[in-house]
TIRO-2110 file (N, C-alpha, C; in Angstrom, 1 decimal):
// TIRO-2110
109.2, 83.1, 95.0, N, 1, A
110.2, 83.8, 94.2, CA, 1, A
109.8, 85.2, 94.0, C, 1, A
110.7, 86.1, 94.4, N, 2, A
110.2, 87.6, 93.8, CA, 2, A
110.2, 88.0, 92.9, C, 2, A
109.4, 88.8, 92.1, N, 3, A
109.2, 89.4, 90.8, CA, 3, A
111.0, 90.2, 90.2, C, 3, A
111.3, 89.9, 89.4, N, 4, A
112.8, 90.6, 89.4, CA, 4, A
112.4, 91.6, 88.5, C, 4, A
111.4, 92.1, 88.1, N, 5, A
111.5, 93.7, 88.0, CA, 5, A
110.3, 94.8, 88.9, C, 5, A
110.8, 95.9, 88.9, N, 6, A
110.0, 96.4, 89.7, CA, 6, A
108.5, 97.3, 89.0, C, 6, A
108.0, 97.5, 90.1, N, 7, A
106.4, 97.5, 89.3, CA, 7, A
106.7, 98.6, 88.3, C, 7, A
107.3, 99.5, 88.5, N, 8, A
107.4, 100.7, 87.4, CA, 8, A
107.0, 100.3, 86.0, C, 8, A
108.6, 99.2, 85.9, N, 9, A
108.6, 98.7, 84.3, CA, 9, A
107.4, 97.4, 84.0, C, 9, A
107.2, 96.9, 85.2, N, 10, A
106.1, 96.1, 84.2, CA, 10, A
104.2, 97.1, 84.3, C, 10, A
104.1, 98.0, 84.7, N, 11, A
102.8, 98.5, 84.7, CA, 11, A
102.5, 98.8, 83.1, C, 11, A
100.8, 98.5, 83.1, N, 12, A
100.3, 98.5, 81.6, CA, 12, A
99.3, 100.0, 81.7, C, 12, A
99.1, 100.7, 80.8, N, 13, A
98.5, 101.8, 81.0, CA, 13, A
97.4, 101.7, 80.9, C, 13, A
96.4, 102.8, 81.2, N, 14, A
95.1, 101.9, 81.6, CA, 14, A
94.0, 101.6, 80.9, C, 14, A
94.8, 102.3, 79.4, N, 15, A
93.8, 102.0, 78.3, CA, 15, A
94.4, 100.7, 77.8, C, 15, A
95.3, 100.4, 78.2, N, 16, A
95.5, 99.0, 77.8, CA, 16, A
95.1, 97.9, 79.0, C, 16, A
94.6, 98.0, 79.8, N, 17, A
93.6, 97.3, 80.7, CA, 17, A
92.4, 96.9, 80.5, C, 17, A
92.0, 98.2, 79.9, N, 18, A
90.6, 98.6, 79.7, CA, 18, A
90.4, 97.5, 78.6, C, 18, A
91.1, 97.6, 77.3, N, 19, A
91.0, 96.9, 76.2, CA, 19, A
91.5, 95.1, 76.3, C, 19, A
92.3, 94.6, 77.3, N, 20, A
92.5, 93.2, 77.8, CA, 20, A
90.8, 93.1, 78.4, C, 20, A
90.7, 94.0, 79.4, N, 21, A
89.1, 93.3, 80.0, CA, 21, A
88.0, 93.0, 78.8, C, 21, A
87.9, 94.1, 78.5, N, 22, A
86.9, 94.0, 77.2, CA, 22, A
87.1, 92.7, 76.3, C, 22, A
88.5, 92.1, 75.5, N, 23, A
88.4, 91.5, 75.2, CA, 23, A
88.2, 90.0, 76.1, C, 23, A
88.6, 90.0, 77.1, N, 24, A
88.2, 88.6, 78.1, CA, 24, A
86.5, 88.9, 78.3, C, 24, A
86.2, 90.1, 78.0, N, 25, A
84.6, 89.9, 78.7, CA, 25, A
83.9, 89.2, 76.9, C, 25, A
84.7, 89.9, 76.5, N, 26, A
84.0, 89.5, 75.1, CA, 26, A
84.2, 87.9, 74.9, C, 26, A
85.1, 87.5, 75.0, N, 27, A
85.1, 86.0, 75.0, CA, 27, A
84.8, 85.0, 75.7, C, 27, A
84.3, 85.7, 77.2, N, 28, A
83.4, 84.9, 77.8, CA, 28, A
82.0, 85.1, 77.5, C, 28, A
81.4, 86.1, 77.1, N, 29, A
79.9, 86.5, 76.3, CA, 29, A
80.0, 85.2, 75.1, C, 29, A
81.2, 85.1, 74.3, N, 30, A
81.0, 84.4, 73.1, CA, 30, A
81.3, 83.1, 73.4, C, 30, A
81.7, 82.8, 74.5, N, 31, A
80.9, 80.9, 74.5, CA, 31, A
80.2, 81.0, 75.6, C, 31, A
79.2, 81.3, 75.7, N, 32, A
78.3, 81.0, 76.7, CA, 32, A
77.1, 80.7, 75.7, C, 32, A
76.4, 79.8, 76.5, N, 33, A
75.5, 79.0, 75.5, CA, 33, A
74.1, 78.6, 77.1, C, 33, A
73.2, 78.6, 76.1, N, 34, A
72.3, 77.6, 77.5, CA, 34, A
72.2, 76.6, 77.7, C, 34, A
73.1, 75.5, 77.3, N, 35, A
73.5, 73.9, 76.9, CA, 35, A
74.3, 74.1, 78.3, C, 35, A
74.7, 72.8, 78.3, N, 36, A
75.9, 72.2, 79.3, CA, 36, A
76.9, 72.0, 78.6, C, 36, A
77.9, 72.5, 79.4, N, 37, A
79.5, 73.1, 78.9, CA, 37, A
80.1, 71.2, 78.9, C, 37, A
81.2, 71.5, 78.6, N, 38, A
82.4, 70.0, 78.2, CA, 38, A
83.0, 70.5, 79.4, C, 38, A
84.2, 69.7, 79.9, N, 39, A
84.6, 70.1, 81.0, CA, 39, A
86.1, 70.8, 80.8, C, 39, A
86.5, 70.8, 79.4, N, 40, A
87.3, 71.7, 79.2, CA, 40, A
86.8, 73.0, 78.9, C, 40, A
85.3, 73.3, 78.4, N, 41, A
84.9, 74.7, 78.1, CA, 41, A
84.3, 75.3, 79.7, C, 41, A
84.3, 74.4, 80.6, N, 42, A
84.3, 75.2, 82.3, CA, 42, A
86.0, 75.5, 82.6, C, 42, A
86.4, 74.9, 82.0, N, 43, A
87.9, 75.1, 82.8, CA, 43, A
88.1, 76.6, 81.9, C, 43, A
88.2, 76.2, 80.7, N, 44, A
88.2, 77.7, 79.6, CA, 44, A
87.9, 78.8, 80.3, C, 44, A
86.3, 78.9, 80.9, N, 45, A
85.4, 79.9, 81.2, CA, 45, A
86.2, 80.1, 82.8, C, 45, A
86.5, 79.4, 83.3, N, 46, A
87.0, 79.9, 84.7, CA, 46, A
87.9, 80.1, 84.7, C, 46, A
89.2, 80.1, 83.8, N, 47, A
90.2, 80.9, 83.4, CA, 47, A
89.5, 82.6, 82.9, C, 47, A
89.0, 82.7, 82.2, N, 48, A
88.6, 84.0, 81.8, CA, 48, A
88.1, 84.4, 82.8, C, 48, A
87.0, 84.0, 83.7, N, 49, A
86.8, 84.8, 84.6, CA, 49, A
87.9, 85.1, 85.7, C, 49, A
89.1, 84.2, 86.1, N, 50, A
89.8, 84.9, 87.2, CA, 50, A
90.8, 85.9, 86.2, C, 50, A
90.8, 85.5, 85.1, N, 51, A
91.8, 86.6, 84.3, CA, 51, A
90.7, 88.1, 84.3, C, 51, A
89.6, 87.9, 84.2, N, 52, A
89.1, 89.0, 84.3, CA, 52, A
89.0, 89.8, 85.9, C, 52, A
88.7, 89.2, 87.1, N, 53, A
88.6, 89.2, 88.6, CA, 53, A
90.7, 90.0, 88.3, C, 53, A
91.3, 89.7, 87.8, N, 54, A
92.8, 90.6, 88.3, CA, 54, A
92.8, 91.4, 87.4, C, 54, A
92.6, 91.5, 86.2, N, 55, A
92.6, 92.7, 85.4, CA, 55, A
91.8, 93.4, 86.4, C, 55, A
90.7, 93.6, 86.5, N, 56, A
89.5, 94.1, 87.1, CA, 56, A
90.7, 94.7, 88.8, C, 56, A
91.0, 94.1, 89.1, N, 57, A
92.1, 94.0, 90.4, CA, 57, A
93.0, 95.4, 90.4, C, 57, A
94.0, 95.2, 88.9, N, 58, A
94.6, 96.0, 88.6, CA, 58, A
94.6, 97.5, 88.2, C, 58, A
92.9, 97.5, 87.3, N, 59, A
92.0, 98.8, 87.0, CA, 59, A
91.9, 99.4, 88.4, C, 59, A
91.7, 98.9, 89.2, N, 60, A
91.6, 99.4, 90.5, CA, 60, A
92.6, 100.3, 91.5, C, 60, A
93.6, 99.4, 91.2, N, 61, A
95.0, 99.7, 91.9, CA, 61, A
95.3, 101.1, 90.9, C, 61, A
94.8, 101.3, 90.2, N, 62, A
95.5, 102.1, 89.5, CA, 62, A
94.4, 103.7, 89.2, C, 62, A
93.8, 103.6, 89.8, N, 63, A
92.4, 104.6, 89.7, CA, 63, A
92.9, 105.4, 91.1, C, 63, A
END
């Protein structure tokens, strides 16, 4: 299905990038533990990291 608006209107500026990553990096620093994770808190943690891997994507595109 194609995106129905175009990138113009949905691009976020890059200080607002900057401050989404920071907070995904921050919240993957704040459950990390040296224990063994539950297997909802791996699912959790591998969401954050691919949310961080496209943020990270998009800082790019935009540099």
């Amino acid at each position: 299905m194609p995106n129905p608006f175009p990138a113009a209107v949905t691009a976020l500026p890059a200080a607002r990038l900057y401050e989404i990553h920071d907070c995904l990096a921050l919240a993957l620093d704040a459950t990390e533990r040296p224990g063994r994770y539950t297997q909802s808190e791996r699912e959790a943690r591998s969401y954050l990291r691919a949310a961080l891997r496209h943020t990270l994507h998009l800082m790019e595109v935009r540099a």
